[in-house]
N, C-alpha and C positions, 0 to 999 in steps of 0.2 A: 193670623194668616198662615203660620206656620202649623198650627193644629189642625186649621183646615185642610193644607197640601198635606199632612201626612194621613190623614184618614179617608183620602181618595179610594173608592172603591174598586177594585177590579171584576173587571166582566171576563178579562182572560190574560195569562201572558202576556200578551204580545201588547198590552198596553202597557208596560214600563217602559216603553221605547218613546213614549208621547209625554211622561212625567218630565214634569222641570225641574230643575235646580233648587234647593231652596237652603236661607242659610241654617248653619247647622246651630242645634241647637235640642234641648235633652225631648223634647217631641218627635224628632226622626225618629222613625220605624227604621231599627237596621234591618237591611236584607233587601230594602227597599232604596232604601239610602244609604249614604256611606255615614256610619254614625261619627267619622270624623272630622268629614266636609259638610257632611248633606248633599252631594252631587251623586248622579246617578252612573257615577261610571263610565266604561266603554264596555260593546259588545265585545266578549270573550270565547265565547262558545256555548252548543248547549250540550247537556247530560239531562240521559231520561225523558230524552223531548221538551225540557223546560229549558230555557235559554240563560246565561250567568252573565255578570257582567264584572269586572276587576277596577276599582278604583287605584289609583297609583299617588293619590295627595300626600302620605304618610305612608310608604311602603307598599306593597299589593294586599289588599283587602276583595277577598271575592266576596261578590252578593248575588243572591237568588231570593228573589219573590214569587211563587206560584198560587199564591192566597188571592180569594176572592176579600179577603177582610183582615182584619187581626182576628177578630173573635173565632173565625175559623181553623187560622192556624194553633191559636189556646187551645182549643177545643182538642187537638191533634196530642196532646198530654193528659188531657183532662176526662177524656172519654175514653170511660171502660178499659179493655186491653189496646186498644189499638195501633197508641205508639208501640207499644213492646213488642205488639206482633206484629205488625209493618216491618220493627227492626229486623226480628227474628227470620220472615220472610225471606228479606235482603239479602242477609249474610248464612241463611240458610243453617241458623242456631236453633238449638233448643231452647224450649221458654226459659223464661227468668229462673223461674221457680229450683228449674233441673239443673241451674247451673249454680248453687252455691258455692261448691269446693272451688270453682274459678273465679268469683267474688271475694272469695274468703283468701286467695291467691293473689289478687290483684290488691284488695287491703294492707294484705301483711305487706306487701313492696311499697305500696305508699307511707304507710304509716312507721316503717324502718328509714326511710327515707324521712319523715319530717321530724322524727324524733333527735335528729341531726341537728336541727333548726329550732326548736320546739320543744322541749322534753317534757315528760308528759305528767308525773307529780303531781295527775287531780286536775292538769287546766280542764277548763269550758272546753268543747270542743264543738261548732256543729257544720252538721254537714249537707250541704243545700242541693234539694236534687239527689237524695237518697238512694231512691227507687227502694229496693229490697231492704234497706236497713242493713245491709251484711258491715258492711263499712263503719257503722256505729257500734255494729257488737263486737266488731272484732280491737275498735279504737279501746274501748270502755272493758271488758273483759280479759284481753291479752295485751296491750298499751297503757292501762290506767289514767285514761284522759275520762273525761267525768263528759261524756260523750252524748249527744242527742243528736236527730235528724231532722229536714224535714220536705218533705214532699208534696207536690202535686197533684199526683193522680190518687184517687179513694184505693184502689185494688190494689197497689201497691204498700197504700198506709193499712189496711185492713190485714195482709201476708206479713209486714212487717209487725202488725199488733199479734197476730196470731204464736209469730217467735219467741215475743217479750221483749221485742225492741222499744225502744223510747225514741217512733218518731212521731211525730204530729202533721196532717195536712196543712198546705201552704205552701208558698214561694217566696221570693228573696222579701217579695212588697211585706212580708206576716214576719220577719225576723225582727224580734225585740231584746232587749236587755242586751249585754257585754259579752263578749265573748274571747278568750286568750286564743283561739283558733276556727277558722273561717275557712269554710273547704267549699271548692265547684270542681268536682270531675266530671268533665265532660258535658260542663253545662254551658259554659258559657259561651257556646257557638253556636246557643239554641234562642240566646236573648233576645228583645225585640228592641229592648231598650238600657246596652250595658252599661251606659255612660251613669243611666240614674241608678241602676244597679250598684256602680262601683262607689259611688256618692252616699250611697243609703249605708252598703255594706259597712264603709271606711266609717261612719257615727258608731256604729255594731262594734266597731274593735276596742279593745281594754290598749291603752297606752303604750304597750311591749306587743301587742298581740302580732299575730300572721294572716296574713289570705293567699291563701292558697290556691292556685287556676293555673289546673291541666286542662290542657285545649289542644285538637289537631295544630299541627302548624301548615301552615298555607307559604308554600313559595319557597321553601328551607329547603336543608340539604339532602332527605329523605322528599320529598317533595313529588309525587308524577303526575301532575297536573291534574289534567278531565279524567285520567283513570285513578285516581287516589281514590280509596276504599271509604274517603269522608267528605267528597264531595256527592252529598245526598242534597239535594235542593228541598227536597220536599221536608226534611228534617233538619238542616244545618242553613238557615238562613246568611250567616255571615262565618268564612272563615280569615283567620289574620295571619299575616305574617308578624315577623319578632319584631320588624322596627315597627309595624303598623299595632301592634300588641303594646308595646313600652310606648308607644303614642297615647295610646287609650288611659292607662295609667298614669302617666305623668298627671293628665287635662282632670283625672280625678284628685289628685293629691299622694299617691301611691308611689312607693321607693321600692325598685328592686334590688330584692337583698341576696335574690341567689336565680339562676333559673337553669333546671336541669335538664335533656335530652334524655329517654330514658335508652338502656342500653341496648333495646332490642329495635333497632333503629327502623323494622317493617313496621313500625307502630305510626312514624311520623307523627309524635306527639310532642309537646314542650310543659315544662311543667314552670311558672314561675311561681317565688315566696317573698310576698309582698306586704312591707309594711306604711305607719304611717309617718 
């Protein structure tokens, strides 16, 4: 019953205001449901003409559904450029491609930051949700983490083979074998389903390992509501707040062992290292 309410089809919007309740359980579609209740919320406002909704069971959890399907919103990674250049659109960037030295900028501050937690002596490292690879070459080249990726979209895996990076097509569901280091930047406000995510991942980890999950924060102290630069509906199906985040974690089996703010607080990002 519950597989069946979550692959309810939409014809538009404005039909999530007609979906029911259902209980929660690892089949909720987040964005659609609150992946920690399964209720659909209360109207909250809308952005970009799409309507959001905020669940409050476990802290505020914004959700936005503007998908005719799941398959459609997949499809929104998976084809060609055009998550990248939707992004690029938005924020009025240059492509990916142009912007290495600012991946390679945003690496070294992660990767100085987890070596804190982590030291790097050869561990596994991999890093889910890639995109460019820059993050693997900079882990495994200048960090000495024994570093691999792995991605989604082909154009992104084909730009990252073309460098010499070591990632491979796929998502979290394709990650095999053990790993001392488990990274999502900025993935995981993109999942449809984190709860199995977090369950899958947490088998993935070696005994001492880390996971890693930088995510906007939803409802903190950098926080501007409907103008926040990561309320994207059409790309961020679910954003969390901290209690509504260490909710999520917990219900996986997940300890947090550290969780930082990073210092340039226009970021409104949170970073937690999680282990098991």
């Amino acid at each position: 019953m519950v597989a069946e309410a979550a692959s309810i089809p939409f014809s538009n919007a404005a039909a999530w205001f007609t979906l029911p309740t259902i209980p929660v359980d690892s089949t909720v579609t987040a964005g659609r449901y609150c992946p920690l209740c399964g209720g659909c919320g209360r109207y909250f406002g809308t952005k970009d003409g799409y309507p959001l909704r905020v669940c409050d069971c476990e802290g505020e959890t914004l959700l936005s559904w503007p998908y005719r399907s799941q398959a459609e919103y997949e499809a929104l990674y998976t084809d060609g450029e055009r998550y990248h250049r939707d992004c690029q659109l938005q924020e009025h960037q240059r492509p990916m491609v142009e912007r290495e030295a600012e991946y390679r900028t945003a690496a070294i501050a992660r990767l100085k930051q987890l070596r804190l937690f982590k030291p790097p002596d050869g561990t596994p490292l991999l890093d889910i949700g890639t995109g460019t690879g820059q993050f693997v070459e900079t882990a495994h080249f200048v960090f000495n983490y024994d570093a691999h990726g792995i991605e989604p979209n082909r154009a992104m895996v084909e730009y990252a083979a073309s460098q010499g990076r070591c990632v491979t097509q796929g998502s979290w569901q394709d990650v095999t074998g053990q790993w001392g280091v488990l990274c999502l930047h900025d993935v995981f406000e993109h999942l449809l389903a984190p709860h199995e995510c977090l369950l899958h991942l947490r088998e993935r980890m070696l005994s001492d390992a880390l996971l890693v999950i930088e995510i906007p924060e939803w409802a903190g102290p950098h926080d501007t509501g409907l103008a926040s630069r990561h309320v994207r509906p059409l790309q961020h199906p679910v954003l969390y707040s901290d209690e509504s985040a260490r909710a999520m974690f917990r219900r996986a089996g997940l300890i947090v062992e550290a969780m930082i703010r990073p210092k340039r607080a226009t970021l409104a990002k949170v970073c937690y290292y999680l282990s098991r």
